[in-house]
C-alpha positions as CSV (number, residue, x, y, z in Angstrom):
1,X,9.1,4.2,-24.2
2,X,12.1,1.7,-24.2
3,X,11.0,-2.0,-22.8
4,X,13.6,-2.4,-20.3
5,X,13.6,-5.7,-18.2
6,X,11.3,-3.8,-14.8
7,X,8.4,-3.0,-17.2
8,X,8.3,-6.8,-18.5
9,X,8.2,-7.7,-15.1
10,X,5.9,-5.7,-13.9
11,X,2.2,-5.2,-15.7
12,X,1.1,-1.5,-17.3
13,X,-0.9,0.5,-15.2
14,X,-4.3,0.0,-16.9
15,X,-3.8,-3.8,-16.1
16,X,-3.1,-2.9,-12.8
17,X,-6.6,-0.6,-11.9
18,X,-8.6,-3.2,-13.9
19,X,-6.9,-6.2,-11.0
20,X,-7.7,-3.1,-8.3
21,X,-11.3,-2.9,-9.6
22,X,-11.6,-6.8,-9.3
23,X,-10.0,-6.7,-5.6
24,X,-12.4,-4.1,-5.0
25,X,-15.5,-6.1,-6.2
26,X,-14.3,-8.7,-4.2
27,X,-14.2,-7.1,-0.7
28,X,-17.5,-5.7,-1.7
29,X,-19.1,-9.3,-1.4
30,X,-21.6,-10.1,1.8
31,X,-19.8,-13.7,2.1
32,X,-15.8,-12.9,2.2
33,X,-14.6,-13.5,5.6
34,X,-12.3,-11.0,7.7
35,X,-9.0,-12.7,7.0
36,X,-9.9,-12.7,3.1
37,X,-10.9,-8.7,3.3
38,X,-7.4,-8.4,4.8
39,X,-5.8,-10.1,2.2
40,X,-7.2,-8.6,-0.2
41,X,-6.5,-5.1,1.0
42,X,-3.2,-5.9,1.3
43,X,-3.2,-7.2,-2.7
44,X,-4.1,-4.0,-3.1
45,X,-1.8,-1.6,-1.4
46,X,0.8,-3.6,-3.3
47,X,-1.1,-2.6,-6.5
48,X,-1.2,1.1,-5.2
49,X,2.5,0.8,-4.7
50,X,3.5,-0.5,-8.0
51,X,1.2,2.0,-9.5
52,X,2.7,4.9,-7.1
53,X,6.4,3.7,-8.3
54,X,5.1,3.3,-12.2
55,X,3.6,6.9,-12.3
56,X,7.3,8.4,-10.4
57,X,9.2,6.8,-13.0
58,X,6.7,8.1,-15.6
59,X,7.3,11.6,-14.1
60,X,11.0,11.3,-14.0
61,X,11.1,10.7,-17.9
62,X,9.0,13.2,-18.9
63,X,10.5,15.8,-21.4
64,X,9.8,19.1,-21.8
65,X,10.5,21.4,-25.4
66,X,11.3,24.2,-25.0
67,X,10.7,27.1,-28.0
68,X,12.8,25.9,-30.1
69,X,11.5,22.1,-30.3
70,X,15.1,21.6,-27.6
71,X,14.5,18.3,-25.0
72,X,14.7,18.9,-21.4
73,X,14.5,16.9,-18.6
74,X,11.5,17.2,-16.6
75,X,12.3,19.0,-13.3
76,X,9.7,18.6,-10.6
């Protein structure tokens, strides 16, 4: 994969689910208030949206070969 300047910006996906398992963890605890939980959920739908946007783009690149070893762009 080419590093263009979004994927420096942005982490990899396994970075991402390891910051979503911490969030997670977090919400999990008897002594985080209400406004923290919300906070926290809200950390991570932006983490599921990155991760949503990541995985599209992913999609969009794939390549197909065809029989005779020919690239195609992948169609969904």
């Amino acid at each position: 994969m080419s590093g263009n300047d979004n994927d420096k910006k942005t982490p990899a996906l396994q970075d991402i689910f390891l910051q979503l398992d911490t969030v997670i963890e977090s919400m999990e605890k008897e002594d985080v208030s209400l406004e923290e939980t919300f906070e926290l959920y809200h950390k991570g739908m932006d983490m599921l949206k990155i991760c949503n946007d990541k995985i599209d783009k992913v999609e969009k690149k794939m390549l197909l070969l065809d029989n005779e070893g020919e690239e195609h762009e992948f169609e969904s």
